[in-house]
TORGUGU-558672 format. One record per residue (C-alpha): residue in three letters; residue number from 1; x, y negated, z negated. Coordinates in nm, 4 decimals. Example, Ala and Ser with C-alpha at 12.3 -4.5 7.8 and 13.67 -1.06 7.14 Angstrom:
2
 type seq       c1       c2       c3
  ala   1   1.2300   0.4500  -0.7800
  ser   2   1.3670   0.1060  -0.7140
# end
This chain:
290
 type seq       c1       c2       c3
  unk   1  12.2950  -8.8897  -9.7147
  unk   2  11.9169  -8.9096  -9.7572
  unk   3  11.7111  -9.1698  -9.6735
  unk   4  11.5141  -9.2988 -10.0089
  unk   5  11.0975  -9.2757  -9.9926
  unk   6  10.8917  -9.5781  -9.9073
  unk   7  10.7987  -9.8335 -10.2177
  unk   8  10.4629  -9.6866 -10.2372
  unk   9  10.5746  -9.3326 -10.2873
  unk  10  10.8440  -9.3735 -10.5760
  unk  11  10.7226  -9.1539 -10.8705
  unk  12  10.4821  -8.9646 -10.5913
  unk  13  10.5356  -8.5681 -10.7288
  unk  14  10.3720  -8.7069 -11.0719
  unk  15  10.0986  -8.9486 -10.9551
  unk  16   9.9925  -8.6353 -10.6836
  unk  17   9.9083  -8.4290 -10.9768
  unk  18   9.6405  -8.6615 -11.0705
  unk  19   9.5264  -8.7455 -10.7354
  unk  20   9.5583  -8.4837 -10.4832
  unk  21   9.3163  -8.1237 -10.5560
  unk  22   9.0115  -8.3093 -10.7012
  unk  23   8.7114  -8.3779 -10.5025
  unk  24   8.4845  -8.5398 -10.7473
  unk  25   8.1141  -8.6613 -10.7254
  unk  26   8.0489  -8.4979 -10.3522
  unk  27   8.0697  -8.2141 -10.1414
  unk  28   8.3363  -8.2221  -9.9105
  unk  29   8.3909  -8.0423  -9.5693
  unk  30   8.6951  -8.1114  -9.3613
  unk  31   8.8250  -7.9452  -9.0283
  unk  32   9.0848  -7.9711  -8.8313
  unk  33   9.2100  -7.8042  -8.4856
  unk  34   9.4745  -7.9034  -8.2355
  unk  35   9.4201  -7.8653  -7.8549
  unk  36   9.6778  -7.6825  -7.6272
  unk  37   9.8387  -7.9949  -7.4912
  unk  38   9.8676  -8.0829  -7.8631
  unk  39   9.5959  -8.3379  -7.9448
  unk  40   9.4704  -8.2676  -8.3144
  unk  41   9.1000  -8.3179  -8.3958
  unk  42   8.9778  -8.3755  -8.7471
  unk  43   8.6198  -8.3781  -8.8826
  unk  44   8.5619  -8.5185  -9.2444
  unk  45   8.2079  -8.5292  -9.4000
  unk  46   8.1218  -8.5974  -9.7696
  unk  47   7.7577  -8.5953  -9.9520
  unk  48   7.7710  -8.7804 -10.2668
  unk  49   7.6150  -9.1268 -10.4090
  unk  50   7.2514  -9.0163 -10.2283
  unk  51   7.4262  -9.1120  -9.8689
  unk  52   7.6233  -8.8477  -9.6403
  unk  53   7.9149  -9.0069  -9.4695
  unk  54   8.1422  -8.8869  -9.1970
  unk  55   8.4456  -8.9572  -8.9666
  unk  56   8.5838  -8.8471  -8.6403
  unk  57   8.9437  -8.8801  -8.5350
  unk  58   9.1911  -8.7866  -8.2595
  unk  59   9.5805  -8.8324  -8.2648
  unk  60   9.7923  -8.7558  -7.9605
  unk  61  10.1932  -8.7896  -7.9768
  unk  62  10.3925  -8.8261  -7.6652
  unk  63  10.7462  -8.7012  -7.7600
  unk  64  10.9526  -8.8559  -7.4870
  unk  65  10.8341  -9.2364  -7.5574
  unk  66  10.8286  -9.1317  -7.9171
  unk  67  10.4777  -9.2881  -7.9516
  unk  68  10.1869  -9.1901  -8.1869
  unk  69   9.8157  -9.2701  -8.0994
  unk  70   9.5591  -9.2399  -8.3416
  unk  71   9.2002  -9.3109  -8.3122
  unk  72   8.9198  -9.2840  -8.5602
  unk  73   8.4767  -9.3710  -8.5716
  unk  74   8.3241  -9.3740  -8.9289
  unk  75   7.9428  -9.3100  -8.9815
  unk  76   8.0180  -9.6749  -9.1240
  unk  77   8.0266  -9.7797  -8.7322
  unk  78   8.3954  -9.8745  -8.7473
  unk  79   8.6439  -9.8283  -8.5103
  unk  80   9.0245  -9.7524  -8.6183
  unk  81   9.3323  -9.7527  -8.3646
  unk  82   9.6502  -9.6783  -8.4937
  unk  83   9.9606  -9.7004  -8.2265
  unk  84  10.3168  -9.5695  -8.3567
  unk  85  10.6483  -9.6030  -8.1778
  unk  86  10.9432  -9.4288  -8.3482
  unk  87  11.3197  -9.4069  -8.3092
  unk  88  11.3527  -9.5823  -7.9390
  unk  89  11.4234  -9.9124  -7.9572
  unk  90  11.6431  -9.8875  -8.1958
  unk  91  11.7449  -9.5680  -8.4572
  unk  92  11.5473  -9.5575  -8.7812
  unk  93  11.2827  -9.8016  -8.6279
  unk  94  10.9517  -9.7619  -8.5901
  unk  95  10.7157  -9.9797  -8.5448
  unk  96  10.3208  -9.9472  -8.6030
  unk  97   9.9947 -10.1653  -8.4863
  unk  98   9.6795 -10.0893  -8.6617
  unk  99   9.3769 -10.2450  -8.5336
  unk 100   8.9794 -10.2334  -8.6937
  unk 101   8.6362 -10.3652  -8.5573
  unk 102   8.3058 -10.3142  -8.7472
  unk 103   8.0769 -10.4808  -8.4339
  unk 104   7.7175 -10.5287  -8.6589
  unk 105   7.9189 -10.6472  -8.9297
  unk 106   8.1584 -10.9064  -8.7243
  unk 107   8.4705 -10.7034  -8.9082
  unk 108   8.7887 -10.7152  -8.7664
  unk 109   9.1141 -10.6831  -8.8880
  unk 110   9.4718 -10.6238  -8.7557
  unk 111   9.8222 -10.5334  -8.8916
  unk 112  10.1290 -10.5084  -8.7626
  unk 113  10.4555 -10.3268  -8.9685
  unk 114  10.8218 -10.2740  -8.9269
  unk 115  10.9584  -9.9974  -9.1226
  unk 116  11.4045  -9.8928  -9.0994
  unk 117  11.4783  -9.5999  -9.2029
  unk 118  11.8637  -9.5151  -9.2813
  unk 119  12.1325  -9.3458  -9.5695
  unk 120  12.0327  -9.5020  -9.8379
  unk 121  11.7763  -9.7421  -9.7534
  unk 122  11.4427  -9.8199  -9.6220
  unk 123  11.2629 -10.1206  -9.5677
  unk 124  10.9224 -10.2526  -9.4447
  unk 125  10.7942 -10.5925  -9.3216
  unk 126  10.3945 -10.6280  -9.2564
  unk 127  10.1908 -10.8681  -9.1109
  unk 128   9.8033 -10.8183  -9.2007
  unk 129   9.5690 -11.0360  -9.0622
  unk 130   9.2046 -10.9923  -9.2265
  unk 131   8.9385 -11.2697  -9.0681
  unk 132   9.0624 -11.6177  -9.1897
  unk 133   9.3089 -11.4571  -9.4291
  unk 134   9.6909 -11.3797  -9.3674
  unk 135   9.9401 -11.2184  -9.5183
  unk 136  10.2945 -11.0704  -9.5384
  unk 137  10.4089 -10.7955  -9.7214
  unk 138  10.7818 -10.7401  -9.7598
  unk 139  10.9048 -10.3869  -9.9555
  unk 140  11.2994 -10.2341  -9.9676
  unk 141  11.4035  -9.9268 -10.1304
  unk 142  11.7302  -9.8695 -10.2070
  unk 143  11.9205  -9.5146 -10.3490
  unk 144  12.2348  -9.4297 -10.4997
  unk 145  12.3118  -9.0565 -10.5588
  unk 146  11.9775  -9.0091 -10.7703
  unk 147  11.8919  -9.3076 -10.8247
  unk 148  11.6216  -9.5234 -10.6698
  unk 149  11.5404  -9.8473 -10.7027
  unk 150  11.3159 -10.0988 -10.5038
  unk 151  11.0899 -10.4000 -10.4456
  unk 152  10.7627 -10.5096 -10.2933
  unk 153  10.5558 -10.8659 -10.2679
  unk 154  10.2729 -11.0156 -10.0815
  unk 155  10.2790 -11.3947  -9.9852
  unk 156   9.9232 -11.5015  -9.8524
  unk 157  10.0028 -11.7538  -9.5794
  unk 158   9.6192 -11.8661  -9.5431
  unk 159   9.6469 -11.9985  -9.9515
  unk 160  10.0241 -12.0868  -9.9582
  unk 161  10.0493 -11.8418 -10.2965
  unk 162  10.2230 -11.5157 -10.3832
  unk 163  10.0033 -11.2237 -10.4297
  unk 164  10.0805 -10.8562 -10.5406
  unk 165  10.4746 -10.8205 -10.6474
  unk 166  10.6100 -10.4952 -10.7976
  unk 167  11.0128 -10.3871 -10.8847
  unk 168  11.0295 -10.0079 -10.9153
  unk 169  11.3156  -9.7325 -11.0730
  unk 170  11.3283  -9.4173 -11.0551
  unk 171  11.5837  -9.1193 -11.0937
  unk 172  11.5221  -8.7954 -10.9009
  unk 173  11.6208  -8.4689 -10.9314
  unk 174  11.6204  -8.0933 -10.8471
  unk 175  11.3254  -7.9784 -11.1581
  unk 176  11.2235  -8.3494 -11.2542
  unk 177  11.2230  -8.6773 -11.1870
  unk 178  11.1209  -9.0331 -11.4083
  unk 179  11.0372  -9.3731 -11.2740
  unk 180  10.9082  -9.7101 -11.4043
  unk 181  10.7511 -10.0188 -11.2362
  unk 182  10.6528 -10.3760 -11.3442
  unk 183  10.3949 -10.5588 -11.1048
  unk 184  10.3041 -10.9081 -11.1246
  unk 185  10.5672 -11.0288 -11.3726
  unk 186  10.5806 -11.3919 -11.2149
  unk 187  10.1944 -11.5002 -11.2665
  unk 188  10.0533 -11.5955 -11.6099
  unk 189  10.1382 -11.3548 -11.8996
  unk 190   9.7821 -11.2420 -11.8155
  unk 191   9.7431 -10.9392 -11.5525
  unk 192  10.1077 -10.8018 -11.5610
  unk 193  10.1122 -10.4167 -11.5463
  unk 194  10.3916 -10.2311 -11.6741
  unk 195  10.3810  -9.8335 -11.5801
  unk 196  10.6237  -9.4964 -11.6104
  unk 197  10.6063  -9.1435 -11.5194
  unk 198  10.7415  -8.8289 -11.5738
  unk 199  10.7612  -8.5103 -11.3263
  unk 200  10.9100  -8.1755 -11.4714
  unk 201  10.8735  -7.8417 -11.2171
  unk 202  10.9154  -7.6218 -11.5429
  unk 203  10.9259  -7.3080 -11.2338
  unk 204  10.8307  -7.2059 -10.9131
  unk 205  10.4399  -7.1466 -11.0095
  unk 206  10.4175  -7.4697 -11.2886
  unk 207  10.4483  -7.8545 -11.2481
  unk 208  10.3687  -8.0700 -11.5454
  unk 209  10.3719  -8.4603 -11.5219
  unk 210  10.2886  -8.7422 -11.7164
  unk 211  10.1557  -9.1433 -11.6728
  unk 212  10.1437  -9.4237 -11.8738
  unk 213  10.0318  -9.7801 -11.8285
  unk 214   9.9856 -10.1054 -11.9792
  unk 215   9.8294 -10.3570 -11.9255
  unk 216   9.9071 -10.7739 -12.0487
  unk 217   9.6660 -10.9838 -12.2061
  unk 218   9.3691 -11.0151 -12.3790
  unk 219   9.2831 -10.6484 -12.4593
  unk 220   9.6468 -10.5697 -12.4116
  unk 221   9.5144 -10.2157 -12.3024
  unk 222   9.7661  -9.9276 -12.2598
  unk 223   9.6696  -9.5334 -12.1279
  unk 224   9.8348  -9.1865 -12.1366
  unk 225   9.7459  -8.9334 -11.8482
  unk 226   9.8997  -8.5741 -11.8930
  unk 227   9.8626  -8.3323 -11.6150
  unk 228   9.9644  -7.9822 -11.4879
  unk 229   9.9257  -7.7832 -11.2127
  unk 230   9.9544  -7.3900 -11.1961
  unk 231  10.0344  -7.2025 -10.8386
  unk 232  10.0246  -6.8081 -10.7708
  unk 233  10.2324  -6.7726 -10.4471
  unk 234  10.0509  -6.4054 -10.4124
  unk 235   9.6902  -6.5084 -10.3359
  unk 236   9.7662  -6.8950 -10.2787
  unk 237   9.5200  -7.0202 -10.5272
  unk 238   9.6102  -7.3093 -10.7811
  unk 239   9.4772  -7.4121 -11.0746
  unk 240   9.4576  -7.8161 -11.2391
  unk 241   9.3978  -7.9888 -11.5097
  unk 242   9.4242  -8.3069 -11.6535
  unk 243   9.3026  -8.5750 -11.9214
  unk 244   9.3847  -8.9021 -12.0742
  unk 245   9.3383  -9.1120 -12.3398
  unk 246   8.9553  -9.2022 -12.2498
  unk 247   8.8886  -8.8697 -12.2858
  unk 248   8.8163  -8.7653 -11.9465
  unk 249   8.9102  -8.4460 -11.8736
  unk 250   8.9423  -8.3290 -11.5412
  unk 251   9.0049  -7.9480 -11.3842
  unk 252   9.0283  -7.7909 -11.0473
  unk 253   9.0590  -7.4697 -10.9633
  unk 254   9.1581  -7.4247 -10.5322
  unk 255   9.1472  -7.0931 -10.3187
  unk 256   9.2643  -6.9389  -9.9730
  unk 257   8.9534  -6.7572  -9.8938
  unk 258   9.1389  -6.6572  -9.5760
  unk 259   9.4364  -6.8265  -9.3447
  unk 260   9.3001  -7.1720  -9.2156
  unk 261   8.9819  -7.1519  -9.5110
  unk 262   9.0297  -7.3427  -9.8573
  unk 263   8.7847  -7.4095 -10.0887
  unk 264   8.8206  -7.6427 -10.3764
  unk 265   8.5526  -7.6376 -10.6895
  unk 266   8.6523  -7.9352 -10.9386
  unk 267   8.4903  -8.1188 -11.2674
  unk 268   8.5361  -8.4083 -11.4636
  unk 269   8.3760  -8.3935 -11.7974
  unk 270   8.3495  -8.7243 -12.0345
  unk 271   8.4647  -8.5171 -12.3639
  unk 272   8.3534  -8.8131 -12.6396
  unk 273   8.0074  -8.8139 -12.4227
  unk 274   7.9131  -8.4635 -12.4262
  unk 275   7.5761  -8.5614 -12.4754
  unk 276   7.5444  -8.8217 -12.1569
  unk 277   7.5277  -8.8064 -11.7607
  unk 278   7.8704  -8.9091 -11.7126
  unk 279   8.0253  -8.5562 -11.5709
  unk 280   8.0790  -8.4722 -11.2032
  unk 281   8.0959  -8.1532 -11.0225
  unk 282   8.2773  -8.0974 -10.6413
  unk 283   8.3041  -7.9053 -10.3720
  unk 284   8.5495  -7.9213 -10.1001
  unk 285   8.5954  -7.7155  -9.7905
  unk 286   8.8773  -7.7114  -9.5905
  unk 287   8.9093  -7.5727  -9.2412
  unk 288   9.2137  -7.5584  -9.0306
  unk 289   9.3337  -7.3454  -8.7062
  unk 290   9.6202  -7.4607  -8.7218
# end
């Protein structure tokens, strides 16, 4: 008996292939190393957009208290804390602050969630309070053999109104898996989203997914994202590509120079705008001793 993923990860083998591998618009360089008494350090900077940006974080877990501390600076000036305690007040519980301050800005925000975990189901209550502004998220997932199935919605307490609210299916298996979601189906006819995807792990070395979306109202606008992603298991290098219905057409091609050293060349290249500045070119770097 499994326990099902969280709301925001339903569908999350086909939405990866479009997300995860492309570093577009910068140069990336990210390292990461974990001390003996099993802190783990990562470094993350990024040039793009005629700025360079950075960030420096440190998590430590305690095992015994089943606790989780996370800290993290920005070149931004803000300050992160994330605090985690899992599986000891009750089983399947865990229970997370998250705390940010951005001093020259007057920034600060603060959440608090609930996620529990068992067979079958998880669910998540979060409190986020943003300045004057506060809100509650509530999300449960529920499963059934294959089948998945769950909710989400945001009430904002400050305006007395309900904000984002999604319903999600999905049906998993071994080689392939399909899902569909509706958000915002009880505002105006205006701004409800209606989306589905398809995963398919044709074999060990190929994935190949699909996305489509739609949006209600005026322009009644709907898109088709295809994407695949090739793996050799010999050398550990992996090549991408996708496109959609804009005609963007993006590809990535990632290499293990050596154990702990990955580097990551990707494009994006505006196909019915050959002719104008809209491509991008990046580079990431990944370095790990782990």
């Amino acid at each position: 008996m499994s326990v099902p993923p969280a709301f925001g990860d339903i569908g999350k083998n086909a939405s990866d292939l479009f997300k995860k591998g492309y570093t577009l618009g910068q140069v990336k360089l990210e390292a990461s190393s974990t001390a003996r008494n099993g802190c783990e350090f990562k470094v993350v900077t990024a040039s793009g957009d005629s700025r360079v940006s950075g960030s420096l974080e440190a998590k430590q877990k305690v095992s015994k208290y089943g606790l989780t501390a996370t800290g993290k600076w920005n070149t931004d000036n803000a300050f992160n804390l994330n605090v985690a305690v899992e599986n000891k007040l009750v089983d399947g519980l865990k229970l997370t602050f998250d705390s940010s301050i951005t001093p020259h800005a007057g920034r600060r925000t603060a959440n608090a969630k609930a996620t529990y975990k068992r067979p079958h189901v998880q669910s998540t209550a979060a409190l986020n309070l943003n300045g004057s502004n506060t809100e509650v998220r509530v999300e449960d997932v529920f499963s059934y053999e294959k089948f998945i199935g769950g909710f989400g919605a945001t009430y904002n307490v400050t305006g007395g109104s309900l904000g984002a609210h999604n319903v999600a299916l999905a049906y998993e298996a071994a080689d392939f898996g399909v899902s569909a979601a509706v958000g915002n189906f009880a505002s105006s006819r205006n701004g409800m989203n209606i989306s589905a995807s398809l995963f398919h792990r044709v074999c060990d070395h190929l994935q190949a997914g699909a996305q489509v979306r739609h949006v209600v109202g005026a322009s009644d606008a709907t898109s088709l994202d295809i994407a695949t992603k090739y793996t050799c298991n010999s050398s550990g290098s992996s090549l991408q590509a996708k496109v959609n219905t804009q005609g963007i057409l993006g590809l990535s091609y990632g290499v293990s120079v050596r154990p702990g050293v990955k580097m990551t060349l990707s494009t994006s290249v505006d196909t019915l705008h050959l002719d104008q500045p809209k491509h991008q070119l990046g580079l990431g770097i990944d370095l790990s001793s782990k």
